[in-house]
DSSP file (Angstrom, degrees, kcal/mol; ACC not computed):
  #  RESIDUE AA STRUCTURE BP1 BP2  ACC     N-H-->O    O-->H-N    N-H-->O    O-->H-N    TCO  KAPPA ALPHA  PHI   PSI    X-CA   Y-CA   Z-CA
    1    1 A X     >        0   0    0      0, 0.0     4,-2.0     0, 0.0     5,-0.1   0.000 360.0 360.0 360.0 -52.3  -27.6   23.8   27.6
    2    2 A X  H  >  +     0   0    0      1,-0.2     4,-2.9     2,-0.2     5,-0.4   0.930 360.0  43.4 -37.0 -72.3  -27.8   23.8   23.5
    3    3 A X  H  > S+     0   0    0      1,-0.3     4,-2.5     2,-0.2    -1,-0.2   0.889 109.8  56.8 -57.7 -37.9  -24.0   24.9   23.3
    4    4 A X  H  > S+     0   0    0      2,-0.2     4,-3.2     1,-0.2    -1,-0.3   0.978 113.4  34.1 -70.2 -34.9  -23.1   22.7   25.7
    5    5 A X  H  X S+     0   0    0     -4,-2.0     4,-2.1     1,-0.3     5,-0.2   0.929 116.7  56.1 -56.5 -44.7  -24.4   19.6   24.0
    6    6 A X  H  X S+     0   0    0     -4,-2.9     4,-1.1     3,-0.2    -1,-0.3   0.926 113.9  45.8 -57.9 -43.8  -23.4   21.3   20.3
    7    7 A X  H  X S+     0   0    0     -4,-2.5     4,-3.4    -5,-0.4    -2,-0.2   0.989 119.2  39.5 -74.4 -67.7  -19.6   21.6   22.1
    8    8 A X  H >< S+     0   0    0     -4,-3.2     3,-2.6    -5,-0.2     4,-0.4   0.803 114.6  46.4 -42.4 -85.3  -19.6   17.9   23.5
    9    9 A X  H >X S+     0   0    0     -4,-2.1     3,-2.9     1,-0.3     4,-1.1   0.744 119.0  50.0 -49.2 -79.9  -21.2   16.0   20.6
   10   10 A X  H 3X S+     0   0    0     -4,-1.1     4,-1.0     1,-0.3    -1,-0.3   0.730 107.7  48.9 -21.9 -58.5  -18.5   18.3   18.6
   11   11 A X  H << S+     0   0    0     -4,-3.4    -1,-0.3    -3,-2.6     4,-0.3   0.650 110.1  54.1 -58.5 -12.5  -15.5   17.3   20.9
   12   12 A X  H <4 S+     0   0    0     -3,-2.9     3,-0.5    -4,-0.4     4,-0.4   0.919 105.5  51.8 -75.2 -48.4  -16.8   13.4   20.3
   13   13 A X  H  < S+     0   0    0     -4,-1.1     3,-0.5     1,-0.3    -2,-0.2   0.763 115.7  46.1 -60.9 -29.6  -16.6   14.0   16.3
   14   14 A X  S  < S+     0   0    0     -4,-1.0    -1,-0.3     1,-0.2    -2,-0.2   0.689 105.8  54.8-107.1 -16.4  -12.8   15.4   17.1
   15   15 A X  S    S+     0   0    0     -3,-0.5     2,-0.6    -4,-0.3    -1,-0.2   0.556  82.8 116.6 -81.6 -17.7  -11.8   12.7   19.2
   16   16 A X  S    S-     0   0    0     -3,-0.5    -3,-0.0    -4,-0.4    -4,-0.0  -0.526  82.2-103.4 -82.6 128.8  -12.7    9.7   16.4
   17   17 A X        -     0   0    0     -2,-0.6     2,-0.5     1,-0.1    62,-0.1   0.008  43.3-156.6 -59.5 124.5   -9.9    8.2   15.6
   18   18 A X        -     0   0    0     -4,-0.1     2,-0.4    -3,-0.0    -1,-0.1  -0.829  14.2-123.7 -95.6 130.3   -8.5    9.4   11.9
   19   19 A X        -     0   0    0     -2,-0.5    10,-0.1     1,-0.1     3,-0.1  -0.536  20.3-175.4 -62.2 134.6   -6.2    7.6    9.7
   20   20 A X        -     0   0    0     -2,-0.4     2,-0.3     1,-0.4     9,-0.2   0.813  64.4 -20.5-112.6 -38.0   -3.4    9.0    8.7
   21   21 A X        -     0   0    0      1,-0.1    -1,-0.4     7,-0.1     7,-0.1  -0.824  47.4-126.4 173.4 157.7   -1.8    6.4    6.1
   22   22 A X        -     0   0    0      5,-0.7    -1,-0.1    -2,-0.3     6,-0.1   0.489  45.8-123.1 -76.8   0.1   -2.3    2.7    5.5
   23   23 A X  S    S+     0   0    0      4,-0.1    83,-1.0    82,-0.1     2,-0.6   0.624  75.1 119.5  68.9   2.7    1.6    2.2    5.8
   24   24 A X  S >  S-     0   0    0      3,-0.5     3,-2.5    81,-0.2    81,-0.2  -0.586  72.9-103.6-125.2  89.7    1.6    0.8    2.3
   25   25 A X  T 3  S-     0   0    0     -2,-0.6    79,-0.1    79,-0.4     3,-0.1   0.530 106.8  -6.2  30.1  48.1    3.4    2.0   -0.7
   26   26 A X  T 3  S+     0   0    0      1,-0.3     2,-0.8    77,-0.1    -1,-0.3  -0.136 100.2 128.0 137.1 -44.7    1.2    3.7   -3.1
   27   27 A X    <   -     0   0    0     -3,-2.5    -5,-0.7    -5,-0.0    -3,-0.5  -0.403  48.3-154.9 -20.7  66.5   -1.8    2.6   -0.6
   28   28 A X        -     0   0    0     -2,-0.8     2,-0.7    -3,-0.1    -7,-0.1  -0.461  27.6-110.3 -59.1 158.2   -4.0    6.5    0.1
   29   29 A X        -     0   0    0     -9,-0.2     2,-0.8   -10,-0.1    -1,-0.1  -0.867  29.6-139.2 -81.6  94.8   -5.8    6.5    3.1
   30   30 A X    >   -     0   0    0     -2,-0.7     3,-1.9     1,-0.2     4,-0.1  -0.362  11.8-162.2 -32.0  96.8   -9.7    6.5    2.0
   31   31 A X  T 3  S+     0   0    0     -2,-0.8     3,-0.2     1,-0.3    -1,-0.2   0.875  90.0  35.2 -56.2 -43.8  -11.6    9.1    4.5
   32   32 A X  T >  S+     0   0    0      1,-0.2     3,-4.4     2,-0.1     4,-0.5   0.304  76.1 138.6-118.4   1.6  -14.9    7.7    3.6
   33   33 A X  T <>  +     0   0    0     -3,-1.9     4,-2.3     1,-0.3    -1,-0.2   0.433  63.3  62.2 -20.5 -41.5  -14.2    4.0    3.2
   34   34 A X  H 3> S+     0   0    0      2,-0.2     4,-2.2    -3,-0.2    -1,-0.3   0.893 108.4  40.8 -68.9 -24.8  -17.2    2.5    4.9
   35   35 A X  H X> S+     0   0    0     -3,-4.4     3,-3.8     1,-0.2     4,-1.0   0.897 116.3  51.7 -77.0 -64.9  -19.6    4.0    2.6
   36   36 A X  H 3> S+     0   0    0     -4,-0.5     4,-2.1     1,-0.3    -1,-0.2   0.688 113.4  42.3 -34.1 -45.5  -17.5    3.3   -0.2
   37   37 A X  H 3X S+     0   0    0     -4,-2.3     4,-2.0     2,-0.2    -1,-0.3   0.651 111.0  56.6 -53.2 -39.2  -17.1   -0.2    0.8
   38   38 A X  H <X S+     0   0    0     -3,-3.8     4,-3.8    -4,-2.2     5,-0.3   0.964 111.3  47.5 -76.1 -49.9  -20.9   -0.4    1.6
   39   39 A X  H  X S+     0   0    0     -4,-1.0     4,-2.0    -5,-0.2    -2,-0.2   0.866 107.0  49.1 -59.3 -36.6  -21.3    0.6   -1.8
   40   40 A X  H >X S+     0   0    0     -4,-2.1     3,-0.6    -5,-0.4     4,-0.6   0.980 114.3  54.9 -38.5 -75.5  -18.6   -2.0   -3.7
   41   41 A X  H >X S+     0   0    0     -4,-2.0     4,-3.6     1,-0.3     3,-0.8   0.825 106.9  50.5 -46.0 -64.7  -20.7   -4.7   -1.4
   42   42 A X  H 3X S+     0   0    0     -4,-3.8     4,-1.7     1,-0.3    -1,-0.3   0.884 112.9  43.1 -48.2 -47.1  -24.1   -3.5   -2.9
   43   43 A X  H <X S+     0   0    0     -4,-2.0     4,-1.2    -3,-0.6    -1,-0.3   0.607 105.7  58.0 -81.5 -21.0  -23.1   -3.7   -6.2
   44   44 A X  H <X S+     0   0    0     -3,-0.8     4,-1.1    -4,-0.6    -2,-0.2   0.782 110.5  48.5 -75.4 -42.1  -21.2   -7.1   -6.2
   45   45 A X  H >X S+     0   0    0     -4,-3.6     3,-1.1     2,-0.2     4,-0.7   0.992 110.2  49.3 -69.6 -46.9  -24.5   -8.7   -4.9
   46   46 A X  H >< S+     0   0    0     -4,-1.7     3,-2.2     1,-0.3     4,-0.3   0.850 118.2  41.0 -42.6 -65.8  -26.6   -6.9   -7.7
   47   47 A X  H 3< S+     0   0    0     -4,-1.2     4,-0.3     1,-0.4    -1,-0.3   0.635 105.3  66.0 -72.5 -20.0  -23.9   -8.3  -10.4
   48   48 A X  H << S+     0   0    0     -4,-1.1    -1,-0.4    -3,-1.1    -2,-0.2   0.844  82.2  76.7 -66.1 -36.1  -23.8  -11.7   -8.6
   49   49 A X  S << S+     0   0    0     -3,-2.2    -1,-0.2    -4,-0.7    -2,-0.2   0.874  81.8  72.1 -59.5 -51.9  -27.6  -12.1   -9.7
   50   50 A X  S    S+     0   0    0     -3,-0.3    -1,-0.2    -4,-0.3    -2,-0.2   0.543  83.9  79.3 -13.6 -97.7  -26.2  -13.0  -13.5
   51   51 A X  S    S-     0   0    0     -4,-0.3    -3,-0.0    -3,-0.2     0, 0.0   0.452  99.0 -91.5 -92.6 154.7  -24.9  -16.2  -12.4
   52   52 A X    >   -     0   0    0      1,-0.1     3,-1.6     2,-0.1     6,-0.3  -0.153  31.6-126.2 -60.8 131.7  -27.2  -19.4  -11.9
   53   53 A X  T 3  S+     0   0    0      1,-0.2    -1,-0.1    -3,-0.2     6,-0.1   0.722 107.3  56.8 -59.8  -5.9  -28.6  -19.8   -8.5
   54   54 A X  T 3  S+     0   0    0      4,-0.1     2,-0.7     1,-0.0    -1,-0.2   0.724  74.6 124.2 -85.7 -17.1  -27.2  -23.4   -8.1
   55   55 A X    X>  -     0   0    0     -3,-1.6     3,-0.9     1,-0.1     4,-0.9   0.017  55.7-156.6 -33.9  79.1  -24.0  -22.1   -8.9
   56   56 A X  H 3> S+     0   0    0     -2,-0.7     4,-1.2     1,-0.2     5,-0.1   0.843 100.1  57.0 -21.7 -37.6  -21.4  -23.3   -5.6
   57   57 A X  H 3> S+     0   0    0      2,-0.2     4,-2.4     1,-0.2     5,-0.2   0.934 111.9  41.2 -70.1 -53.6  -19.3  -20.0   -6.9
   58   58 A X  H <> S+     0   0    0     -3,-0.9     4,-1.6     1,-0.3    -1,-0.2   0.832 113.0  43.9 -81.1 -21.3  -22.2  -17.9   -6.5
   59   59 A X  H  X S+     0   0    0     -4,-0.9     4,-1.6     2,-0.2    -1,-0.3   0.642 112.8  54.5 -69.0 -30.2  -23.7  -18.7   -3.6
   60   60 A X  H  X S+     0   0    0     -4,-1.2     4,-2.4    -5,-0.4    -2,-0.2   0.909 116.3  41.8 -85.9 -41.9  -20.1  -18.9   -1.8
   61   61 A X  H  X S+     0   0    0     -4,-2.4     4,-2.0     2,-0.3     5,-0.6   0.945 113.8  56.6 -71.5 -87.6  -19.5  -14.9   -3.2
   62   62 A X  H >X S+     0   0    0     -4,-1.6     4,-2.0     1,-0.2     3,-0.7   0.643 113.6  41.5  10.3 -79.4  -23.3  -14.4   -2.1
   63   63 A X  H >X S+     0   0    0     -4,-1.6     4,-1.9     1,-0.3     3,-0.9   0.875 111.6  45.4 -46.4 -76.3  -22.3  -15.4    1.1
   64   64 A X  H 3X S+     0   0    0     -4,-2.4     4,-0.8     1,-0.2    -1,-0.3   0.453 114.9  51.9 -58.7 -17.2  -19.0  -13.9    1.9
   65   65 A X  H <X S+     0   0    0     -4,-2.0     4,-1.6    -3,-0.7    -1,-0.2   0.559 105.4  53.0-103.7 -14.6  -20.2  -10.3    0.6
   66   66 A X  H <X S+     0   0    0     -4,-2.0     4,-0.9    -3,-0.9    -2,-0.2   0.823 103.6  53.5 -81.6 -28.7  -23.0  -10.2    2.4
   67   67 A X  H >X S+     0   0    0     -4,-1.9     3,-3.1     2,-0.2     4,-1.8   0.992 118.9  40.3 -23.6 -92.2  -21.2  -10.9    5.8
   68   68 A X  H 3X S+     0   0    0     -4,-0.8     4,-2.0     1,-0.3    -2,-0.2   0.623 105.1  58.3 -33.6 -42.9  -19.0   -8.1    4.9
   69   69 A X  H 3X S+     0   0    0     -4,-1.6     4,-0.6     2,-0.2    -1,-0.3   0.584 117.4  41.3 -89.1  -8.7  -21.7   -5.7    3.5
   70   70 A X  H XX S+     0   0    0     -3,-3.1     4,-2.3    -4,-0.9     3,-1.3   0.888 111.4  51.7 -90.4 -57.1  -23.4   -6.2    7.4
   71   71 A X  H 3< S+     0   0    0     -4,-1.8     4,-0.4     1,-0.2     3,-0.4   0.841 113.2  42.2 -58.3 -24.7  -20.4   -6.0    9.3
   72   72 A X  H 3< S+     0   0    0     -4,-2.0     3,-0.3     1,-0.2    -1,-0.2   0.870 118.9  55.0 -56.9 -34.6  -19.4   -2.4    7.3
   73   73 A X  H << S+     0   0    0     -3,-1.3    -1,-0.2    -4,-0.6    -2,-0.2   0.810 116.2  29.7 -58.4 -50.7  -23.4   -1.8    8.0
   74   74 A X  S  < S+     0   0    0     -4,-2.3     2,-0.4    -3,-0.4    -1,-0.2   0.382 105.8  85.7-111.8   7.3  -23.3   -2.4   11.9
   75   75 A X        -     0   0    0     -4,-0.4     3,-0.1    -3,-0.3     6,-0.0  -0.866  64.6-150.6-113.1 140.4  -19.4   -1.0   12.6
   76   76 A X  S    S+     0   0    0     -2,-0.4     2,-0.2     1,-0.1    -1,-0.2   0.950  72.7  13.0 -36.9 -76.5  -18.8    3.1   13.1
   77   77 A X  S >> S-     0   0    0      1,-0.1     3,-1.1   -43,-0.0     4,-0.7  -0.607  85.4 -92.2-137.1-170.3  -15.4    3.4   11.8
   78   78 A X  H 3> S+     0   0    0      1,-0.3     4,-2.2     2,-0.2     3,-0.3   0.759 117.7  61.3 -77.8 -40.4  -12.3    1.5    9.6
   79   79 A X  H 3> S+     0   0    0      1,-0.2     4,-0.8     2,-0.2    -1,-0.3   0.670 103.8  44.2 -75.6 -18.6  -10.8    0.1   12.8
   80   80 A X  H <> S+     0   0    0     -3,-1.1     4,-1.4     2,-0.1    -2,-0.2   0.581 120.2  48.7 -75.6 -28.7  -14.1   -2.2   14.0
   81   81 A X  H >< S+     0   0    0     -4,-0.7     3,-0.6    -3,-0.3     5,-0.2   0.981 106.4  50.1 -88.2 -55.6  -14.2   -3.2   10.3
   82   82 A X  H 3X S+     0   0    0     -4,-2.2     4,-2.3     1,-0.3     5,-0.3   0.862 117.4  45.0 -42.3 -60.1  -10.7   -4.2    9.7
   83   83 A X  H 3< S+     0   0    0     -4,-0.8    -1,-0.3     2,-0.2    -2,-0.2   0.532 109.9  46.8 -97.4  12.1  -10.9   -6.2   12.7
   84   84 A X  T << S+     0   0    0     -4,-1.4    -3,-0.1    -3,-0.6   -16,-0.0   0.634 120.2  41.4 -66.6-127.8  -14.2   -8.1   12.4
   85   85 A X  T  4 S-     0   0    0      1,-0.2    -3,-0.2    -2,-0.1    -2,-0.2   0.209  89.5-169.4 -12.4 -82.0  -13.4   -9.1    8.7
   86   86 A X     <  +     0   0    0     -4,-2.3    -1,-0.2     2,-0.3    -3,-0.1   0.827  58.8  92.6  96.0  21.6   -9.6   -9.8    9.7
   87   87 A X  S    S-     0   0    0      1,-0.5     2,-0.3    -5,-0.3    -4,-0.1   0.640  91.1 -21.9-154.1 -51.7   -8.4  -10.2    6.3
   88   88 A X  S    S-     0   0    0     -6,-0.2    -1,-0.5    12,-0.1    -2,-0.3  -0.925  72.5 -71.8-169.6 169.3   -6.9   -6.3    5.2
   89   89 A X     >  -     0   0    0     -2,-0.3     4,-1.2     1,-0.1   -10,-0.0  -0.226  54.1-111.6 -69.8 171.6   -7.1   -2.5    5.7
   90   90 A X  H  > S+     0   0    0      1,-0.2     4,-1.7     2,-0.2     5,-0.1   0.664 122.2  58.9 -75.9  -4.8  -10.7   -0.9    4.3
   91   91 A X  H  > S+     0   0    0      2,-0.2     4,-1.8     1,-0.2     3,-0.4   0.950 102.8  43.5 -87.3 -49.1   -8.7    0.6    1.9
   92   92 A X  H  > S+     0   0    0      1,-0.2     4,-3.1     2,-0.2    -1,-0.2   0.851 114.2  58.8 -44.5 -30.4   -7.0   -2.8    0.2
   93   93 A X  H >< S+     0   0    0     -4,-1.2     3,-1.4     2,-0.2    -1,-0.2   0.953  99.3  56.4 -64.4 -73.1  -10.7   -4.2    0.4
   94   94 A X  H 3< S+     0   0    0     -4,-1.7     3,-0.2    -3,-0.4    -2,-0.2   0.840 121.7  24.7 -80.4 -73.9  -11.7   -1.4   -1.7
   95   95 A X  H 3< S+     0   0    0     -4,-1.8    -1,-0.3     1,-0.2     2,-0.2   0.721 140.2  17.9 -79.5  -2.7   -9.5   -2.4   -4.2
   96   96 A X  S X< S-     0   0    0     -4,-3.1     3,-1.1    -3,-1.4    -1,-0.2  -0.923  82.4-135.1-142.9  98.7   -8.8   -5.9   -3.9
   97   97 A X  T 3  S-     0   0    0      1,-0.2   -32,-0.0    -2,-0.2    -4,-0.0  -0.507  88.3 -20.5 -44.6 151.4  -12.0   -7.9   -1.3
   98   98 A X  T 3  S+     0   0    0    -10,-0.1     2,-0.3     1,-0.1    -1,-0.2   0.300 102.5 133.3  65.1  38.1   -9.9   -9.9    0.8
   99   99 A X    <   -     0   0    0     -3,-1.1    -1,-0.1    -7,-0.1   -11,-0.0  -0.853  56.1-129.8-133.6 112.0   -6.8  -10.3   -1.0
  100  100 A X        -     0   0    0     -2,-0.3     2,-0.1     1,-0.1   -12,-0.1  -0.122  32.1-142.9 -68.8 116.1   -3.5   -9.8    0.6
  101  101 A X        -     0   0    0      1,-0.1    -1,-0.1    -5,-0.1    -9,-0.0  -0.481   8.8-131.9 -82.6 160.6   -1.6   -7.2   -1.9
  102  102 A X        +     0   0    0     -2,-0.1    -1,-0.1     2,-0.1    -2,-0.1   0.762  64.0 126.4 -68.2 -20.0    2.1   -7.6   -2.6
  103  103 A X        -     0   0    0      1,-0.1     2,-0.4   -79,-0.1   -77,-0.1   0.060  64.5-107.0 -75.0 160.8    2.8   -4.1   -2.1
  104  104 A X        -     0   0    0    -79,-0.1   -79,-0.4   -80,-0.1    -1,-0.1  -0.726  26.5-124.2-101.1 136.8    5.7   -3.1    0.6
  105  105 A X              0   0    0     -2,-0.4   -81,-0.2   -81,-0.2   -82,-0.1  -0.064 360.0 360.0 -50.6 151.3    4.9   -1.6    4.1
  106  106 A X              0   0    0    -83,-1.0   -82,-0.1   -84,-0.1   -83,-0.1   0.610 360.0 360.0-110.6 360.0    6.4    1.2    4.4
């Protein structure tokens, strides 16, 4: 019974879908993105506190990174995030939130 479960639950881990490359120029595929991502998200609201709470700017940032830092939160893997957010792959997020980069497809 033990083995069998240890074998399934194994064959589920081998079956999740892996990325193999973002298709973009220069662009590595990030294995771990979500945590990385979770972490980015955490740290842009901490640094966000600086700025005055009436601020439109901060409150709009506020806003839009915490969205993101739940959907990374409540999605599995890079292909539920990418398309709830809708905006780029996890890896361009990582280095740019929500900004379409110039770089060429390959």
């Amino acid at each position: 019974m033990f083995l069998w479960r240890f074998t399934r639950s194994l064959s589920l881990m081998m079956m999740a879908k892996v990325k193999e490359t973002t298709g973009i120029v220069g662009l590595e595929v990030v294995p771990n993105a979500k945590e990385v991502l979770i972490g980015l998200y955490d740290k842009a609201l901490k640094e966000i506190q600086r700025v005055p709470e009436d601020e439109r700017y901060r409150k709009a940032i506020e806003s839009f990174t915490r969205h993101c830092l739940k959907v990374c939160e409540e999605e599995d893997d890079w292909e539920a995030i990418e398309k709830r957010l809708g905006c780029a792959q996890v890896e361009e997020l990582i280095e740019e939130p929500c900004q379409k980069s110039p770089r060429r497809r390959r």
